[in-house]
Residue frames relative to the residue before (quaternion, step in Angstrom):
aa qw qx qy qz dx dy dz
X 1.0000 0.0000 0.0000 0.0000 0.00 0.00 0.00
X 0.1732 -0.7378 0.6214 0.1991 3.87 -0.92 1.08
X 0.2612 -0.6815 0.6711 0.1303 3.39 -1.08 0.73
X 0.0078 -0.7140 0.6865 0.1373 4.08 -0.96 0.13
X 0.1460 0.7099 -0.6849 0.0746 3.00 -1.30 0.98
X 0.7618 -0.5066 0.3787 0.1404 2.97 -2.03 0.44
X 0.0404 0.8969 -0.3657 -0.2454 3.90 0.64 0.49
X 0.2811 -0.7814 0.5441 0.1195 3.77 -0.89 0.92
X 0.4281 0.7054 -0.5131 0.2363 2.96 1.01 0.38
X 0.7958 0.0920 -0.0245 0.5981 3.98 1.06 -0.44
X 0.6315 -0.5569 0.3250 0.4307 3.90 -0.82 0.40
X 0.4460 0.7115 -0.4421 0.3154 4.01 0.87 0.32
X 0.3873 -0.7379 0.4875 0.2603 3.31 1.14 -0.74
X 0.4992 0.7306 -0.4658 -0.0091 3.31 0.94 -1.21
X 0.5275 -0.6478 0.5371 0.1168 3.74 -1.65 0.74
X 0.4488 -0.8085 0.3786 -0.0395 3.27 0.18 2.12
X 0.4694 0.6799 -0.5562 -0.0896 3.11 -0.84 0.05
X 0.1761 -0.8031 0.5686 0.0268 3.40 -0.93 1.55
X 0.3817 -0.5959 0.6715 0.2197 3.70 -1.52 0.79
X 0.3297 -0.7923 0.5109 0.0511 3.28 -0.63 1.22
X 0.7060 0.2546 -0.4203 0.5099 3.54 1.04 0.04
X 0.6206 0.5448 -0.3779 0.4187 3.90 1.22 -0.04
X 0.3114 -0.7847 0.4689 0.2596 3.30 1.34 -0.89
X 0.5100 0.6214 -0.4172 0.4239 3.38 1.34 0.31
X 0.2925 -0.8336 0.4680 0.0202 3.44 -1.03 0.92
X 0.1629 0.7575 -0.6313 -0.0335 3.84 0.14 0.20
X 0.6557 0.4749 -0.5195 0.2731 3.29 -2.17 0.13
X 0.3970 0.7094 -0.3527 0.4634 3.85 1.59 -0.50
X 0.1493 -0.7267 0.6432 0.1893 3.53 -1.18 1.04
X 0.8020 0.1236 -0.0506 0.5822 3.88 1.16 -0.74
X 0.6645 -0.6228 0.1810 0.3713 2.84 -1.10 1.15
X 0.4898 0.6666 -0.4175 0.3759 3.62 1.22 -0.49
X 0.6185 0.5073 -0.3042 0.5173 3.85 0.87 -0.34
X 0.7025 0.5327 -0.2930 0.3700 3.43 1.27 -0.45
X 0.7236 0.5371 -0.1727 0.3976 3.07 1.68 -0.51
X 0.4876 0.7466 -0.1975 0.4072 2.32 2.05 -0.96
X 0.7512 0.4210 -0.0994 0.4985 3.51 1.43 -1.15
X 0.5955 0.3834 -0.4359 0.5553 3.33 0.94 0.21
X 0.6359 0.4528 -0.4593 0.4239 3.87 0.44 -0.60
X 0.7155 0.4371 -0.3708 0.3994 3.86 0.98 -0.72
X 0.5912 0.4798 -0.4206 0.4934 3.57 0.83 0.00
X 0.7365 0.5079 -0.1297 0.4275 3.27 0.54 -1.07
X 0.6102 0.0289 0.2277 0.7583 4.08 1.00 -1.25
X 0.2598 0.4579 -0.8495 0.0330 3.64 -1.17 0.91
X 0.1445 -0.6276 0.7641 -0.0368 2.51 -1.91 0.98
X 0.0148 -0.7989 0.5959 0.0804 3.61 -1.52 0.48
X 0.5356 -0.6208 0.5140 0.2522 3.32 -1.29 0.55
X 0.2822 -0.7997 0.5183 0.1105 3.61 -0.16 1.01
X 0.1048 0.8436 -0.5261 0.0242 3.57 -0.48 0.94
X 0.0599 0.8177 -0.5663 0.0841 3.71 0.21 1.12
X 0.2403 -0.6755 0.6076 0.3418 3.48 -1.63 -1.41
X 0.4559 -0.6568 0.5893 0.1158 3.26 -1.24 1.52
X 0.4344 -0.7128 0.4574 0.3065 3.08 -1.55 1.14
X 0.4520 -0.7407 0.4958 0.0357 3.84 -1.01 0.52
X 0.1138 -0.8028 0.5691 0.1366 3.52 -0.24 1.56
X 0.7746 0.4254 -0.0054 0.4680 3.82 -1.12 -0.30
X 0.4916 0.7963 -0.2284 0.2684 3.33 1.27 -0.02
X 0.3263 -0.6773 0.4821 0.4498 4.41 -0.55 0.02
X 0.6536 0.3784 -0.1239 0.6436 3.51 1.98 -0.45
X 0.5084 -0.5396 0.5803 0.3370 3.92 -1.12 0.93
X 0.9494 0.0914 -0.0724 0.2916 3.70 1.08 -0.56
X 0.1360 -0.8403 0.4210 0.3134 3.60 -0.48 -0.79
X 0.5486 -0.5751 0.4779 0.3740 3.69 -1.29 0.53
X 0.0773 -0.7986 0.5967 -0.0150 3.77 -0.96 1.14
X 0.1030 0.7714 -0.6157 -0.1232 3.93 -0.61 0.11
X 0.6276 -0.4314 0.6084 0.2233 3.23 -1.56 -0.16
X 0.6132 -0.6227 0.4139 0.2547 3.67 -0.50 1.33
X 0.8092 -0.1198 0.3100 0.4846 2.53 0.33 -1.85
X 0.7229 -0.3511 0.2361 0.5463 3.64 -0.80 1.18
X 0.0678 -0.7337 0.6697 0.0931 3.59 -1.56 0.07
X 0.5500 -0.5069 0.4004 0.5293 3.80 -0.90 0.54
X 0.7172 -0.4617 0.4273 0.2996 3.45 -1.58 1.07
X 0.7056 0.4571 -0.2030 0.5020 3.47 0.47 -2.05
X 0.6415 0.5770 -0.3766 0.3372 3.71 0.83 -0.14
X 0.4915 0.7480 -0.3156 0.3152 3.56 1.41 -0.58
X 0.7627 0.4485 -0.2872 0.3669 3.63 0.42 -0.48
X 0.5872 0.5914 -0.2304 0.5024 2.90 1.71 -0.89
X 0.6579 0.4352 -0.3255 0.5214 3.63 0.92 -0.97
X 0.5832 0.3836 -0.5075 0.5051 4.17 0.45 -0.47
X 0.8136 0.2449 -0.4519 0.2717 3.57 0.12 -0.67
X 0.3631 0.4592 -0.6549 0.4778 4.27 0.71 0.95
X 0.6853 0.4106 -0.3792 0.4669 3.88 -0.04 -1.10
X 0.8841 0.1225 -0.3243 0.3133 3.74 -0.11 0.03
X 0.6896 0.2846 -0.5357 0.3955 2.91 1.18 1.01
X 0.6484 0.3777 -0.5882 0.3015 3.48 0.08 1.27
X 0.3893 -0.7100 0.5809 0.0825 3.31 -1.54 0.25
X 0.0235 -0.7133 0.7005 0.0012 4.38 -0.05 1.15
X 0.6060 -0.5125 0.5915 0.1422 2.36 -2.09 0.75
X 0.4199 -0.5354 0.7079 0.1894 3.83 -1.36 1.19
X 0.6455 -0.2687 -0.5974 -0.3927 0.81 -1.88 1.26
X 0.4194 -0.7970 0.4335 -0.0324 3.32 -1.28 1.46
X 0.1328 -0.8342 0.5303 0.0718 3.60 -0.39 0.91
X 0.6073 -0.6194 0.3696 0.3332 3.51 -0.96 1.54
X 0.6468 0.1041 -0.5047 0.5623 3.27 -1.54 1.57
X 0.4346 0.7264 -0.5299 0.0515 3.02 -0.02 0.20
X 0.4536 -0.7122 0.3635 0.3936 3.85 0.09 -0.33
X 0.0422 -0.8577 0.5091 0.0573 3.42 0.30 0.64
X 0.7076 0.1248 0.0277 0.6949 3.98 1.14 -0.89
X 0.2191 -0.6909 0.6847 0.0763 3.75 -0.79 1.38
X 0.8509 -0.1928 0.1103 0.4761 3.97 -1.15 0.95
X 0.0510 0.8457 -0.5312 -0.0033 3.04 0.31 1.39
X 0.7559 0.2978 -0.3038 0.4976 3.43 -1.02 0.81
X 0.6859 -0.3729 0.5103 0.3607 3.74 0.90 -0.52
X 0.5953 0.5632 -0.3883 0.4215 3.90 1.14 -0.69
X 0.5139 -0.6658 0.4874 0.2348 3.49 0.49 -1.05
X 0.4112 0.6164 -0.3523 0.5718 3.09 2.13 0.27
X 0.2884 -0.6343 0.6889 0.1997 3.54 -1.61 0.59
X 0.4771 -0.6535 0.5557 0.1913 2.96 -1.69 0.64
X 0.0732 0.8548 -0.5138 0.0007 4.20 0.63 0.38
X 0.3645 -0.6552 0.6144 0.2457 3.25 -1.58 0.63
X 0.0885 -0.9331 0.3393 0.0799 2.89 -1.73 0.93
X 0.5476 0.3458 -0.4639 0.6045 2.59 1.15 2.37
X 0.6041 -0.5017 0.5026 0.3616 3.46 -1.07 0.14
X 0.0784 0.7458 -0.6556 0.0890 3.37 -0.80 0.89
X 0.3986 -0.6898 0.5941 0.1116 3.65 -1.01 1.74
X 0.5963 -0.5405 0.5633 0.1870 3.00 -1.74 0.46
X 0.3285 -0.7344 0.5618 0.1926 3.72 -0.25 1.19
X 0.0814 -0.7347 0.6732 0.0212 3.79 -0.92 1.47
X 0.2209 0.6314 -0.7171 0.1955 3.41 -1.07 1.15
């Protein structure tokens, strides 16, 4: 089976196409476009970047990502933990907000500082 895809691995764009049971890859100008296509046929993974809801907060929220990539097929599941909880402000960026979420071994971290709302 040829898959085509788009590589992001660098600003070229270049138009992929990989054989998923050979693993061979043509259309790639650097080698970074080659790898890029076998790991997405083979392991896509993404980096989940969303925002958690915020109690006590100067904001209703905060920006959160995903350490590190996470199994594709994992993605729907992880938005629905992030939108249903809510922490308490106030939270400074790296924090941990979700420890291995799903089981992967990935943290959930904020990514900004976010004061405590005094009134």
């Amino acid at each position: 089976m040829i898959k085509e895809l788009i590589c992001i691995s660098c600003p070229m764009g270049c138009h992929l196409k990989v054989n998923a049971e050979t693993k061979e890859v043509t259309g790639n100008t650097c080698k970074r476009g080659e790898i890029y296509g076998i790991n997405e046929v083979t392991n896509p993974v993404r980096v989940i970047t969303t925002t958690v809801k915020v109690k006590d907060g100067e904001f209703p929220v905060i920006p959160v990502k995903t350490k590190t990539p996470i199994p594709k097929e994992l993605n729907f599941k992880a938005m629905e933990v992030l939108n249903s909880i809510e922490i308490e402000a106030p939270i400074s960026m790296g924090d941990i907000i979700v420890k291995d979420i799903l089981g992967t071994g990935v943290d959930v971290v904020a990514t900004r500082n976010l004061k405590k709302n005094i009134e």
